[in-house]
C-alpha positions in Angstrom: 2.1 95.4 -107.7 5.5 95.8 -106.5 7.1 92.4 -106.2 10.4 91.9 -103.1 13.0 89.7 -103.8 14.3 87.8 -101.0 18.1 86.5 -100.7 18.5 84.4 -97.3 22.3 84.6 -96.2 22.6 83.0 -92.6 25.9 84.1 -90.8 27.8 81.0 -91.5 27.5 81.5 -95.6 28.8 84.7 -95.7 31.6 83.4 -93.6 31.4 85.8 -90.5 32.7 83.5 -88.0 34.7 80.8 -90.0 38.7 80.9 -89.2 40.8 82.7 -91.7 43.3 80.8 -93.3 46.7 81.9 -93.9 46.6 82.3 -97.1 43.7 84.2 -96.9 44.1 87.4 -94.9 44.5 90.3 -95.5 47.6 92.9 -94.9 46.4 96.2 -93.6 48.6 99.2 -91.4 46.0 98.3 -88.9 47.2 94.6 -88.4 46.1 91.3 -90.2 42.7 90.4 -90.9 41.3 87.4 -91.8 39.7 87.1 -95.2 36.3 85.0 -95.2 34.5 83.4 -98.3 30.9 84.4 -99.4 29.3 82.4 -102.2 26.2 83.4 -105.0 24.9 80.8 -106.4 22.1 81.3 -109.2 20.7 79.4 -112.1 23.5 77.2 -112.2 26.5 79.6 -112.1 28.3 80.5 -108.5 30.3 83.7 -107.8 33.0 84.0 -105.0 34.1 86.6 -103.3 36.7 87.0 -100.4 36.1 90.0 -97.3 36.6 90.9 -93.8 33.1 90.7 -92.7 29.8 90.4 -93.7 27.8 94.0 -92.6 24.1 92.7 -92.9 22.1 93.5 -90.1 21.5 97.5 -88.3 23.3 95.9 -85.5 26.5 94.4 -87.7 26.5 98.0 -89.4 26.4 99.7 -85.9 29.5 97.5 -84.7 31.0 98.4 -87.9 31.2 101.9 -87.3 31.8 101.9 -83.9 35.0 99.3 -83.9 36.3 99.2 -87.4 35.8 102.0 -89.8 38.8 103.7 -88.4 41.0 100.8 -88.8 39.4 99.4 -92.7 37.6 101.0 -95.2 34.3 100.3 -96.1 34.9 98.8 -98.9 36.4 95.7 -98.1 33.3 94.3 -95.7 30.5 92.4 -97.5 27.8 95.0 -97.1 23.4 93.7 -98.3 23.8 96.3 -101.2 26.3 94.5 -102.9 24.6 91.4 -102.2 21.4 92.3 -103.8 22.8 94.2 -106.3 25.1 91.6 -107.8 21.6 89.4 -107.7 20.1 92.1 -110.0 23.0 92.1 -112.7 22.8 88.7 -112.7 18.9 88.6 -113.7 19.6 91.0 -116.3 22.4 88.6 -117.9 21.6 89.6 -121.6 21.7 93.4 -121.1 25.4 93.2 -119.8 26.4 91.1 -122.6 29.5 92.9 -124.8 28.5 96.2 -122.4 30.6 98.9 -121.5 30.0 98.7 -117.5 31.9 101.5 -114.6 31.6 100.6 -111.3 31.9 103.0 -108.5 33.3 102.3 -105.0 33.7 98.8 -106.2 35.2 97.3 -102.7 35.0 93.4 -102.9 34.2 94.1 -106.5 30.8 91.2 -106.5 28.5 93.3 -109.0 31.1 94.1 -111.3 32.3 90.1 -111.2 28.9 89.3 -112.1 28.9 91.7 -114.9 32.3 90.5 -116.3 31.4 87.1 -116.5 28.2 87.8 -118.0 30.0 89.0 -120.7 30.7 92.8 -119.7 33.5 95.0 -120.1 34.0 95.7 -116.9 36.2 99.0 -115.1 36.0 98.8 -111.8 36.9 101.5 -109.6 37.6 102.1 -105.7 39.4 105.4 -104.1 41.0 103.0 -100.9 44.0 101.4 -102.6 43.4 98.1 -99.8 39.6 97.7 -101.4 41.1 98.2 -104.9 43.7 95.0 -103.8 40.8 92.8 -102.4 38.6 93.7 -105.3 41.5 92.3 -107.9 42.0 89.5 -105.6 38.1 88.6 -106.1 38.4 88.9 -109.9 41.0 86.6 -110.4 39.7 83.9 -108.2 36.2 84.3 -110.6 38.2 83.0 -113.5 40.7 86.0 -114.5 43.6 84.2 -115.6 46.4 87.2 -117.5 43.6 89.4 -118.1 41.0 87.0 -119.7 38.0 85.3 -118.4 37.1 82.1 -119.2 34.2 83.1 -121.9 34.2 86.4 -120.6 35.8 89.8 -120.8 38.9 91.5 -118.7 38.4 93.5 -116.0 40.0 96.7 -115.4 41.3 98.0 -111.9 41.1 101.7 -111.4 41.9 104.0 -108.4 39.5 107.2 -108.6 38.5 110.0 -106.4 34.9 110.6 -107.4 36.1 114.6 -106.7 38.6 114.4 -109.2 37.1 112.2 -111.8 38.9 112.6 -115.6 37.7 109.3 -117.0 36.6 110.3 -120.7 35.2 107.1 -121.4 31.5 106.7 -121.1 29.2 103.5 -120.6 26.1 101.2 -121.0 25.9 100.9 -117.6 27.1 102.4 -114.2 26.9 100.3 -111.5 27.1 101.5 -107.5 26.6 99.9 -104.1 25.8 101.7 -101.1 27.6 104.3 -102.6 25.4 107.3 -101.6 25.8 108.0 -98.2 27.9 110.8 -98.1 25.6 113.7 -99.1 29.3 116.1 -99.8 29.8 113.9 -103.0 26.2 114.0 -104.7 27.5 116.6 -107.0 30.3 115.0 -108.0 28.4 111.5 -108.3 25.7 113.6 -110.5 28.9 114.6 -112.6 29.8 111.7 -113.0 26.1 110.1 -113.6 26.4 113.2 -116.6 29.5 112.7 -118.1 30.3 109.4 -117.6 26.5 107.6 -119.1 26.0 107.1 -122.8 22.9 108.4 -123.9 20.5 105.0 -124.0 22.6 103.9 -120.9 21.5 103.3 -117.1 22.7 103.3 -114.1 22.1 100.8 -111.2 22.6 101.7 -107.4 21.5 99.5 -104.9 21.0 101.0 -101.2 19.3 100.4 -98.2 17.3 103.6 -98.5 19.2 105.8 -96.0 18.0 109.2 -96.1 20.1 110.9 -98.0 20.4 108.8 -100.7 17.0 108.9 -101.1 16.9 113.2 -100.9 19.2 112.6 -103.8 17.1 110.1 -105.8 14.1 112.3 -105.4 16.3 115.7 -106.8 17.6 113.3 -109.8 14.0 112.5 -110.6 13.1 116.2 -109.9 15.5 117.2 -112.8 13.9 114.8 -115.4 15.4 111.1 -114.6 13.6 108.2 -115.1 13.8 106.2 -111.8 12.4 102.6 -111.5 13.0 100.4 -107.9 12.7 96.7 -107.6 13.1 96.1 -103.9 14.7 93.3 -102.0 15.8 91.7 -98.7 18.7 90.0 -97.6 20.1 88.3 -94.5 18.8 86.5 -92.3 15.1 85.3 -92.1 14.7 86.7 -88.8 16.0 90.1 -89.5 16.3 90.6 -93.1 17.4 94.1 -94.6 15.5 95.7 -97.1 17.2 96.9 -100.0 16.3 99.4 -102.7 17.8 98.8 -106.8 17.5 102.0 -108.3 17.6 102.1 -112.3 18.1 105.2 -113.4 17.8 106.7 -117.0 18.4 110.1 -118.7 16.5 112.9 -118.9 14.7 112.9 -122.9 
């Protein structure tokens, strides 16, 4: 029986309409924003993490679009992916223990916190150079203090282009966000996915099962990947959004 997980985040948690204080806006060629504060808290721990706005509902994603993509990239909203996600990695808290973790299109950078300070190596990667700012922003206020965390791991800050990818490195675990959208880079994602995973590793992307994600989900599995899906919602109790984890594993 499939089992959903449910994360309630009313608008005033994730910060939507609290004021931004000075010192925590954000700089952008667009004009200033103001930087709000989300918390996760979970068996006893609490995460922070700092963005513009939180992107929860069809209608918050709509307004998105329409008004703001043009003026900040996606990355550095608070978008239900990340959100559910970041829950997942935490659950898993053992697994990411002394791993090698990537993450891809990191933006505000909450799954890859959580994986730090669970004890994972953590590189986290972004292609805007303003999400790759708030992300490092997010990981020092979790504890990063000259490169170390408090009982943890450094994090490492990357810009990429997912079409120009040269990391050699590979890892325990990829980790991605609502990062499948675009169906022009499914190759190079799969490239990555290929060259990037070591051979017992797995990847987790979390999405709210748009369309083309899926088509690429279903080709992956197609091709001999082992795909598992826990599901989850987040936001608020009237209008929750339903989220997909996907946990991928190589072909044998």
């Amino acid at each position: 029986m499939s089992v959903t997980h449910s994360i309630s985040v009313a608008s005033s948690e994730s910060g939507m309409h609290s004021p931004g204080a000075p010192e925590r806006s954000l700089h952008t060629p667009a004009g200033e924003f103001p930087l709000h504060e989300y918390r996760l808290r979970l068996d006893g721990r609490e995460w922070t993490v700092l963005h513009t706005g939180a992107v929860l509902s069809h209608t918050e994603e709509s307004h998105f679009l329409r008004e703001l993509k043009d003026r900040l990239p996606y990355g550095v909203a608070l978008w239900p992916a990340a959100i559910a996600l970041a829950h997942d990695v935490a659950s898993r808290a053992d697994a990411f223990r002394g791993a090698r973790v990537l993450e891809l299109g990191a933006g505000t950078g909450l799954p890859g916190i959580v994986a730090a300070s669970l004890g994972g190596r953590v590189v986290q990667t972004d292609r805007q150079e303003l999400a790759m700012s708030v992300c490092k922003r997010n990981g020092e206020r979790n504890g990063e203090r000259n490169g170390k965390w408090r009982g943890g791991e450094p994090i490492e800050y990357r810009l990429a282009d997912w079409t120009s990818w040269d990391d050699a490195e590979r890892y325990d675990w990829i980790l991605g966000s609502d990062i499948l959208y675009g169906e022009t880079m499914h190759p190079h994602l799969r490239r990555i996915f290929e060259s990037s995973l070591l051979p017992a590793g797995r990847i987790l992307l979390s999405d709210p099962f748009r369309s083309a994600s899926l088509r690429l989900l279903e080709t992956m599995e197609a091709s001999g990947w082992t795909i598992a899906l826990s599901k989850w919602t987040v936001g608020e109790e009237a209008g929750p959004r339903a989220i997909g984890v996907f946990e991928l594993t190589r072909p044998r």
